[in-house]
C-alpha positions as CSV (number, residue, x, y, z in Angstrom):
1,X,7.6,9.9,13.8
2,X,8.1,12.6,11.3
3,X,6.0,15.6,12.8
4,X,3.4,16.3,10.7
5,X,3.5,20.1,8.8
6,X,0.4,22.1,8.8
7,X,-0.2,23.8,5.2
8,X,-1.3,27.4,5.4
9,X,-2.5,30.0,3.3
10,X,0.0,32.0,2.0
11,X,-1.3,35.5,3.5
12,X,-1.4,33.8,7.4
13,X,2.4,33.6,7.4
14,X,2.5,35.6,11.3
15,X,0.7,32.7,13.3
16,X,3.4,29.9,11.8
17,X,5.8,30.3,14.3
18,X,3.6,29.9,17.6
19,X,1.3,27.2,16.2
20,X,4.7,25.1,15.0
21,X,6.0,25.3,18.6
22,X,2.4,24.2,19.8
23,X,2.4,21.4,17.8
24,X,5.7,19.8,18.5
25,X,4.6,20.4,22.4
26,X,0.9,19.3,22.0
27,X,1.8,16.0,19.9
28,X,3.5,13.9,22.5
29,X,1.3,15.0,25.2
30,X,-1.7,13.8,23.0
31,X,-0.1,10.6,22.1
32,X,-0.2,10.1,26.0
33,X,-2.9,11.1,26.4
34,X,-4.4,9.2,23.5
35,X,-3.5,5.7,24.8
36,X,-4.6,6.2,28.4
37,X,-8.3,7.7,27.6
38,X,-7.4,10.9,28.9
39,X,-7.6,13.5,25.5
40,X,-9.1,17.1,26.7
41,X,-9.7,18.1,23.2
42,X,-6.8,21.0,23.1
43,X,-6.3,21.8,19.2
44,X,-3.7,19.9,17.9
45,X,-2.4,17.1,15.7
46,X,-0.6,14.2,16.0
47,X,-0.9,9.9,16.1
48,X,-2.0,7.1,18.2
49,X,-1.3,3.9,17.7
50,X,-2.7,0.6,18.8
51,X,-2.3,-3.1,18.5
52,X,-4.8,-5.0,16.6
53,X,-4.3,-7.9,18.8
54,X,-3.5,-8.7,22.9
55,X,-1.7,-12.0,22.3
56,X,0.2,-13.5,19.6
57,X,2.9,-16.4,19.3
58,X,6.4,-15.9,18.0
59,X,6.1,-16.0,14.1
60,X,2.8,-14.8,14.1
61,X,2.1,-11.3,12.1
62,X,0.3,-8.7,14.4
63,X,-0.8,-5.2,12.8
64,X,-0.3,-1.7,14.7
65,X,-3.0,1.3,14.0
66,X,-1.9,4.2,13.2
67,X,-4.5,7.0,13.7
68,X,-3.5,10.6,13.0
69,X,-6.3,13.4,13.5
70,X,-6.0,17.0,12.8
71,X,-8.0,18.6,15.1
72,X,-6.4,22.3,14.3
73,X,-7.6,25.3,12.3
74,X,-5.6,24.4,8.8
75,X,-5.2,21.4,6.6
76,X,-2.6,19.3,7.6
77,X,0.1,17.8,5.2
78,X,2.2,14.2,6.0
79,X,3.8,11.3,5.1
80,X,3.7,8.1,7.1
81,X,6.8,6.3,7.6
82,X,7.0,2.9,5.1
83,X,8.6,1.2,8.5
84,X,8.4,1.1,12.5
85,X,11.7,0.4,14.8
86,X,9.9,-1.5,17.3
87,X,11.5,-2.3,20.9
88,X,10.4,-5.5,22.4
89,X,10.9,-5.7,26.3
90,X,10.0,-8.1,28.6
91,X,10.5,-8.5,32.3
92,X,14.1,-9.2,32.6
93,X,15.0,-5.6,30.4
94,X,16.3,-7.8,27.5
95,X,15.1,-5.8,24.4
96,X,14.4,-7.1,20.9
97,X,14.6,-4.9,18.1
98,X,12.4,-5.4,14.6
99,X,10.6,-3.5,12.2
100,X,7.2,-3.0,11.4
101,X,6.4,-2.3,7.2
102,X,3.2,-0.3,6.1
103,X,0.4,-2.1,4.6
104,X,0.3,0.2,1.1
105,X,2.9,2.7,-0.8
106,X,3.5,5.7,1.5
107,X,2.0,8.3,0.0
108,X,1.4,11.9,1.2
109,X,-2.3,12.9,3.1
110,X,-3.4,15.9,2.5
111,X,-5.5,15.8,6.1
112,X,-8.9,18.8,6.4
113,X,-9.7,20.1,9.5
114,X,-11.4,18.0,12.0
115,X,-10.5,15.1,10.0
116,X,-8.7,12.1,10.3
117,X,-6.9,9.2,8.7
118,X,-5.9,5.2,9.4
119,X,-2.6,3.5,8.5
120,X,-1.8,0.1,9.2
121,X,1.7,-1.2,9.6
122,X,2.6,-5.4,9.9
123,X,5.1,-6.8,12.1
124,X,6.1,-10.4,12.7
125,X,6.8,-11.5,16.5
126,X,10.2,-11.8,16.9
127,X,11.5,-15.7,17.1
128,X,13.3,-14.9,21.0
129,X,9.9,-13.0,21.9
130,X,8.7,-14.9,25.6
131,X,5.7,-14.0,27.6
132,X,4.2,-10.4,28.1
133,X,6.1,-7.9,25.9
134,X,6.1,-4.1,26.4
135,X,6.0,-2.6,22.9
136,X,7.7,1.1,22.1
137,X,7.7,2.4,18.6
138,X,11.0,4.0,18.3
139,X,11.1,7.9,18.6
140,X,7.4,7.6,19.8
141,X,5.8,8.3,23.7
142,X,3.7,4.7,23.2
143,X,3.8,1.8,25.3
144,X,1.7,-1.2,24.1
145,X,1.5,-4.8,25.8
146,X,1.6,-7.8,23.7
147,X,1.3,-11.5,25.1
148,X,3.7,-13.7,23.1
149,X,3.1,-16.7,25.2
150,X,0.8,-19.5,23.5
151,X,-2.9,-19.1,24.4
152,X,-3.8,-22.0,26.5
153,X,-0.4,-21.2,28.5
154,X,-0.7,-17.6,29.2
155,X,-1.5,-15.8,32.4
156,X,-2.4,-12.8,31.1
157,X,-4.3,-12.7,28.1
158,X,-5.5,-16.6,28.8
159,X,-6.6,-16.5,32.0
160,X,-10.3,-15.4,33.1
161,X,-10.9,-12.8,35.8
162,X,-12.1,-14.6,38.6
163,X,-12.3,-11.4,40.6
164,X,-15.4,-8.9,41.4
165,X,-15.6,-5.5,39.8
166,X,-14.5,-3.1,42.5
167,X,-15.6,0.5,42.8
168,X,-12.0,2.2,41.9
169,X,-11.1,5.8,44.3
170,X,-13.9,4.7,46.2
171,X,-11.8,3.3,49.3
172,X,-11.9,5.2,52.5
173,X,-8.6,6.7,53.7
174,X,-6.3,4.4,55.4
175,X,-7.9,1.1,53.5
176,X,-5.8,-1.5,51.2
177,X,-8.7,-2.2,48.7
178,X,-11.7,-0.5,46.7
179,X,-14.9,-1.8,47.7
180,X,-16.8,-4.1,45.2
181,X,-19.6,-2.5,43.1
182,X,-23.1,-3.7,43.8
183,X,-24.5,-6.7,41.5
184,X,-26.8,-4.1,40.1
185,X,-24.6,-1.7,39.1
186,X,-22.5,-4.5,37.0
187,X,-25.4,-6.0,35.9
188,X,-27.1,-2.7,34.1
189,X,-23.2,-2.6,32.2
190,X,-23.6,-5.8,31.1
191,X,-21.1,-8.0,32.9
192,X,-20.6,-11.0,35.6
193,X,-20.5,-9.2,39.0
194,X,-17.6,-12.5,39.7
195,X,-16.0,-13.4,36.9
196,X,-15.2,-11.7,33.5
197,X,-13.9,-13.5,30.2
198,X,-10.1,-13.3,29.2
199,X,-8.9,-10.3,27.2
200,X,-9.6,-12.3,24.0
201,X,-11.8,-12.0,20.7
202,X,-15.6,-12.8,21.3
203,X,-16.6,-16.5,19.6
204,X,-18.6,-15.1,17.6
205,X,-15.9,-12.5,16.3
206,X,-13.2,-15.3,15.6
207,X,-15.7,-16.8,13.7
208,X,-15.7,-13.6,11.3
209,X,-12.1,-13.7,11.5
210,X,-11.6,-17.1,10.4
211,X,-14.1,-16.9,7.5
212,X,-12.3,-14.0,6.2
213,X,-8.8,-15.4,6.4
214,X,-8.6,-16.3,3.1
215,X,-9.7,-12.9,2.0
216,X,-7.4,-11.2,4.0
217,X,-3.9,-13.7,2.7
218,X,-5.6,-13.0,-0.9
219,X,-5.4,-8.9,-0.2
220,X,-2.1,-9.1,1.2
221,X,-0.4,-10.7,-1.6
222,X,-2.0,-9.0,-4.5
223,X,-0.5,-5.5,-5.7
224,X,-0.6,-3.1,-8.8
225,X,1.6,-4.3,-11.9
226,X,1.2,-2.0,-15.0
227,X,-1.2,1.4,-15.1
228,X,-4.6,1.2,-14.5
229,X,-6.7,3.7,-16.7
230,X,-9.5,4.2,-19.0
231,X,-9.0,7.2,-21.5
232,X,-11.5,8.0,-24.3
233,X,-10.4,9.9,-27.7
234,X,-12.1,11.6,-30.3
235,X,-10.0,11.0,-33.8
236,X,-12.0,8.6,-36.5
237,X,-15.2,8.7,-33.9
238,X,-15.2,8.0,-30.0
239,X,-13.1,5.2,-29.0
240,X,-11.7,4.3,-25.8
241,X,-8.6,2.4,-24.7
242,X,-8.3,1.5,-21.1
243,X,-6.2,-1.2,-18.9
244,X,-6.8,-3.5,-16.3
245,X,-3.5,-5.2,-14.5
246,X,-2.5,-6.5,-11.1
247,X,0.5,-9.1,-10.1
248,X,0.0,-11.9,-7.1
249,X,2.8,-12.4,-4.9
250,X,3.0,-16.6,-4.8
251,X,4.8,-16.8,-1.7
252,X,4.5,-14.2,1.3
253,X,7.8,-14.2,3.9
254,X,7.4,-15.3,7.3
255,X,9.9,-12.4,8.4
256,X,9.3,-9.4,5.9
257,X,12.6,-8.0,6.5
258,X,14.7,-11.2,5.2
259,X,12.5,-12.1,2.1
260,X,13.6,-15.5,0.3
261,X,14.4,-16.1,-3.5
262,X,11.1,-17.4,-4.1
263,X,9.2,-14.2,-2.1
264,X,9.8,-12.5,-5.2
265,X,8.2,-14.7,-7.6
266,X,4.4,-13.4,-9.1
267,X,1.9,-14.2,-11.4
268,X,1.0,-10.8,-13.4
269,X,-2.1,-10.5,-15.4
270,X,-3.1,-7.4,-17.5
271,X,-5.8,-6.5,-20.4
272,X,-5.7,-4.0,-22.6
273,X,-8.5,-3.0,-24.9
274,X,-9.5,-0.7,-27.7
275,X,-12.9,0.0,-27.5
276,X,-15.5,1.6,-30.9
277,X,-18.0,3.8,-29.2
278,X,-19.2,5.0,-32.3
279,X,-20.5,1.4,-33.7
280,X,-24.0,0.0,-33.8
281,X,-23.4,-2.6,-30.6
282,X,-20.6,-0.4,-29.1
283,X,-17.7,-3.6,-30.5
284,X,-14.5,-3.8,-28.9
285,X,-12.0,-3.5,-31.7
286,X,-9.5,-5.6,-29.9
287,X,-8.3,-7.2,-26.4
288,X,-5.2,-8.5,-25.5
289,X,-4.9,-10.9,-22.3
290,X,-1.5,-11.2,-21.2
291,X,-1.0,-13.7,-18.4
292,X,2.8,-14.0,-16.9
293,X,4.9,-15.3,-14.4
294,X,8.2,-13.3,-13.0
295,X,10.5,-12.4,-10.4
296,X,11.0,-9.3,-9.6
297,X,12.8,-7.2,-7.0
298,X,13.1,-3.5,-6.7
299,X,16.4,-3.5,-5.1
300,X,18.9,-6.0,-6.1
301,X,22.2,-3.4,-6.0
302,X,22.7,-0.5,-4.7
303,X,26.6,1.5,-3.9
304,X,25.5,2.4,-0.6
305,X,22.8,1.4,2.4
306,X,21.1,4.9,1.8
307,X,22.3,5.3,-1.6
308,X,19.7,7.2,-3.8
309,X,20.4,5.3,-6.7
310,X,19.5,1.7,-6.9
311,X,19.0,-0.9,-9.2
312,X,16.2,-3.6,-9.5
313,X,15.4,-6.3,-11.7
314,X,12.5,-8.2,-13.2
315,X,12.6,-11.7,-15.2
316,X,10.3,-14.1,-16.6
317,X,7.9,-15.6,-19.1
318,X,4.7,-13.8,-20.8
319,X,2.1,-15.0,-23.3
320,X,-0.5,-12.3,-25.1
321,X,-3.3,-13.4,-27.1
322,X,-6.7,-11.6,-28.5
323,X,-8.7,-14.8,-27.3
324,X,-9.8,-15.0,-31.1
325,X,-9.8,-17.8,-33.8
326,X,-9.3,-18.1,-37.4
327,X,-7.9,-15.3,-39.7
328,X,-8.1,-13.1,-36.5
329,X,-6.3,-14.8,-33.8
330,X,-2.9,-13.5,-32.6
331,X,-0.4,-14.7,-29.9
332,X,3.2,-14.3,-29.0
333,X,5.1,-15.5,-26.3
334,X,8.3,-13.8,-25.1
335,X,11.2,-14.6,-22.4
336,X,11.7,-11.7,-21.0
337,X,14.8,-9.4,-18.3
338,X,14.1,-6.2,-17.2
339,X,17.1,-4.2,-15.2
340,X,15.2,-1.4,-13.3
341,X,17.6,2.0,-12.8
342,X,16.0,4.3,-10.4
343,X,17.3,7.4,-8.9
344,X,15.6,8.9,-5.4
345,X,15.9,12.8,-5.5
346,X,16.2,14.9,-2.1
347,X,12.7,16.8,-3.3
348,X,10.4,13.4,-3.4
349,X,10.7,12.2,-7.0
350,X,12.2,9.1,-8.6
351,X,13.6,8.6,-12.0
352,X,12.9,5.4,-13.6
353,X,14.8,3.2,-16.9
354,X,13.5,0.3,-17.0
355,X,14.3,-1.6,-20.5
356,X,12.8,-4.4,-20.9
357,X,14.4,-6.9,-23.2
358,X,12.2,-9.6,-24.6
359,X,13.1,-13.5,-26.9
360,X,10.5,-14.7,-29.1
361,X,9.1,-17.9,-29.0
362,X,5.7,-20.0,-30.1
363,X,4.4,-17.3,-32.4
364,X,2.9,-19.0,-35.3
365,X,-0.5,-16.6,-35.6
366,X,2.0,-14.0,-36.2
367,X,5.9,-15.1,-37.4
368,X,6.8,-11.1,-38.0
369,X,6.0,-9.6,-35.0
370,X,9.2,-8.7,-34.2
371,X,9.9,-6.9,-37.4
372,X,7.1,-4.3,-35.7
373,X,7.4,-4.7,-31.7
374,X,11.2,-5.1,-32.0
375,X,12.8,-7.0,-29.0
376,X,13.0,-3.8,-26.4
377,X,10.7,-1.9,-24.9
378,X,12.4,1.5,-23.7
379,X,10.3,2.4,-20.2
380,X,11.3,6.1,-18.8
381,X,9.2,6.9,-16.1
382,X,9.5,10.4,-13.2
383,X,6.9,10.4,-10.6
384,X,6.6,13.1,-7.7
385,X,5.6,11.8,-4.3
386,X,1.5,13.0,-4.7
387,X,1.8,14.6,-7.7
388,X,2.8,14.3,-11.2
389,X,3.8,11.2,-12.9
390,X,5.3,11.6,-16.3
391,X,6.3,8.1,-18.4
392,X,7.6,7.2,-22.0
393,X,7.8,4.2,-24.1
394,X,9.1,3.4,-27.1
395,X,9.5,0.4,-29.5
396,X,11.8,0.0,-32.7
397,X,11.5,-2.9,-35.2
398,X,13.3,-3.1,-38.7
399,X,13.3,-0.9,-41.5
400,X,12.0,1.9,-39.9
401,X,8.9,1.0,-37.8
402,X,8.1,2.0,-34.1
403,X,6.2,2.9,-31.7
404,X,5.8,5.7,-29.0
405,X,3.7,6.3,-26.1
406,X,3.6,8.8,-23.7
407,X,1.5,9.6,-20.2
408,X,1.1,12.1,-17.8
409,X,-1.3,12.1,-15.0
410,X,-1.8,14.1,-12.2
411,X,-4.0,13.5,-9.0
412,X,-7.8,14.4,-8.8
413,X,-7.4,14.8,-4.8
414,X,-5.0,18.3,-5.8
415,X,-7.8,19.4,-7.8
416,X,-11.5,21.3,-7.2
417,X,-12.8,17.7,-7.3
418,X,-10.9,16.3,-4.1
419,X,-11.7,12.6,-5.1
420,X,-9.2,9.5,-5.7
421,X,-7.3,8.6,-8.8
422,X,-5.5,10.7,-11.3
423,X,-6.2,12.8,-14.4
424,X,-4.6,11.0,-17.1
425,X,-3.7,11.8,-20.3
426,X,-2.4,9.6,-23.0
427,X,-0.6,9.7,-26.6
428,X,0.5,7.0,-28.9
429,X,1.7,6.8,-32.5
430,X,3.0,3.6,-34.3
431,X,3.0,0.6,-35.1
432,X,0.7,-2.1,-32.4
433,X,-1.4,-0.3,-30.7
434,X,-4.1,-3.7,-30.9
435,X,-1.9,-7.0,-30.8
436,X,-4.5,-7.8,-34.0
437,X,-3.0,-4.6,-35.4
438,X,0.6,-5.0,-34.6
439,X,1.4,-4.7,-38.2
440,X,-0.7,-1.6,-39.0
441,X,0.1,2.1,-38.5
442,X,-1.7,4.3,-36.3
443,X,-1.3,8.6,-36.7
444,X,-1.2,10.2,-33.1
445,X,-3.8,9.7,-31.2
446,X,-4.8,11.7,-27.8
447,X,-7.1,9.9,-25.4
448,X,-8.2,12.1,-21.7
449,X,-9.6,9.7,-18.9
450,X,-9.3,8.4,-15.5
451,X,-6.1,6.3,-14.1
452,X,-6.6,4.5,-10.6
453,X,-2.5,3.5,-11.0
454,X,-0.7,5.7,-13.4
């Protein structure tokens, strides 16, 4: 694991050098300690990790927990790692290498005192996997057990303990075996004094787990697509503009690390609105639904394994409509490629171009659309890990129409109000800001608000 760095105040620059050393000592020690029961509560920081299950077949997706505390006297500052090395070994010494891939977009904690934080990272049990595997994370003092072999088959994690509870240490000198504890004394903990149940989930427990299945596949597939925000301006009266949009992965791959073509197919769906505050019944001026199905992959090429410059692409089929009839209905349908240029820089920032070139077709509300829209959308986008996010668009049509838009946002958790989100900030001039209104002209208009995704 990448050790975690401790932020402090710029005038307590003398202590750095002894509390760094402390912390690369204390935070192996405490992962040890961590995963037998045995912390003492020295100050210190660090991780321990768990397994969210004690026996699953070959194919099947466990999760490890990740918990790192910060139980020193500054705020701590980290990254988790987006993947795991795991080492499976069994009995024999043969070892099994995989990786394990984080649940959501690494992005950096900024940990308080006394505080702590959760990560969750999947991994799918290697195909070769047999019977009780010891489980290292690479470059990490943990050792967690995993039964691979089916349920009904196992000996260790399906088998009952037919066996008395025995009073550990408490054997005399010179004897073989700890004397069982009285029936009492098991009884007032709450278990058999003969027989305990298999190291499995309670009935009543898989019963939770089963209902929420569907839930949980649901959660996993779904992701963010286009920027989340709602921004309120001030020019012509008090209006708001704000965006709702999310993609849904259709198929998810039994073995993340070797996706499939059709892993990297999605249904997108995002809404945009312009919204009068000003008006008797609050109206929205416009809404545009825009369903769409694509394929999409963030790294198709790249000159090198570690190169950090990459290139991605997205493809597919959209449809936008503002749900209205008559006089006032408008809908266009576009085939659409995307080539995504992005360019990883050494001080945690990437650079993206991301043109998106689009084809008309099935646009009788609105035969000229493309004489305002154009057929590219020009998408420059730099984002600091945690911190600022700065993106551009523009549109050019014929004889002289366009469109710009640009965004910044920065996060609320690096400001006085600590809380989730970002402080966006949004201006666009041009032509189509409501698909209704794709052939009128708007003058620049600023709208401050709230983005979830920037």
């Amino acid at each position: 694991m990448t050790q975690p760095s401790i932020k402090r105040p710029g005038a307590a620059r003398r202590g750095n050098r002894s509390s760094s050393t402390r912390l690369r000592i204390a935070t192996p020690l405490l992962a040890l300690a961590l995963a037998s029961g045995l912390y003492t509560g020295v100050a210190s920081a660090g991780m321990s990790y768990q397994l969210d299950a004690t026996q699953a077949s070959p194919g099947e997706t466990v999760r490890i927990k990740g918990m790192l505390f910060n139980d020193t006297d500054n705020a701590l500052s980290w990254t988790p790692p987006q993947n795991l090395v795991l080492q499976w070994r069994n009995e024999q010494g043969k070892v099994i290498r995989s990786l394990a891939y984080l649940d959501t977009p690494a992005q950096q904690v900024e940990l308080p005192i006394n505080n702590f934080a959760a990560f969750s990272w999947k991994a799918v049990v290697p195909t070769e996997a047999r019977g009780l595997q010891a489980l290292n994370i690479e470059g990490e003092s943990v050792l967690l057990a995993l039964d691979t072999s089916p349920l009904q088959e196992s000996q260790v994690a399906g088998t009952p303990a037919f066996t008395p509870v025995v009073d550990a240490g408490a054997a005399p000198p010179g004897s073989t075996q700890d004397p069982p504890l009285p029936d009492s004394v098991v009884a007032a903990a709450g278990a058999n004094a003969e027989q305990g149940p298999r190291p499995a989930a309670p009935t009543t427990m898989a019963a939770a787990d089963s209902s929420s299945a569907a839930f949980e596949n649901f959660r996993n597939a779904i992701s963010t697509y286009e920027p989340i925000y709602f921004d309120v301006g001030q020019k012509g009266g008090t209006n708001a503009r704000f965006q709702l949009s999310f993609k849904y992965r259709l198929a998810t791959p039994k073995d993340p690390a070797r996706p499939g073509f059709f892993n990297h197919l999605y249904l997108g769906y995002t809404q945009l609105a312009l919204w009068d505050l000003d008006g008797d019944s609050k109206p929205f001026v416009d809404v545009t639904y825009n369903p769409s199905l694509f394929w999409h992959k963030e790294r198709v090429w790249s000159p090198a394994e570690h190169s950090p410059f990459y290139v991605g692409l997205a493809t597919g089929v959209e449809h936008k409509s503002n749900g209205k009839s008559g006089a006032d209905s408008r809908s266009v349908n576009d085939l659409f490629i995307q080539p995504e240029f992005r360019y990883r820089f050494s001080g945690g920032s990437t650079l993206a171009f991301a043109p998106r070139v689009k084809a008309y077709f099935g646009k009788p509300d609105n035969d000229d659309y493309a004489h305002y829209a154009g057929h590219v959308d020009w998408k420059l986008r730099w984002a600091q890990d945690n911190g600022l996010v700065l993106t551009g668009l523009y549109r050019q049509g014929t004889e002289g129409r366009n469109a710009m838009q640009f965004e910044a946002a920065w996060p609320l958790r690096r400001t006085f109000l600590d809380m989730n989100g970002y402080l966006h900030v949004q201006y666009f001039k041009g032509y189509g800001e409501t698909l209704m209104g794709y052939n009128q002209k708007s003058s620049g208009q600023v709208r401050v608000g709230l983005a979830l995704v920037p």
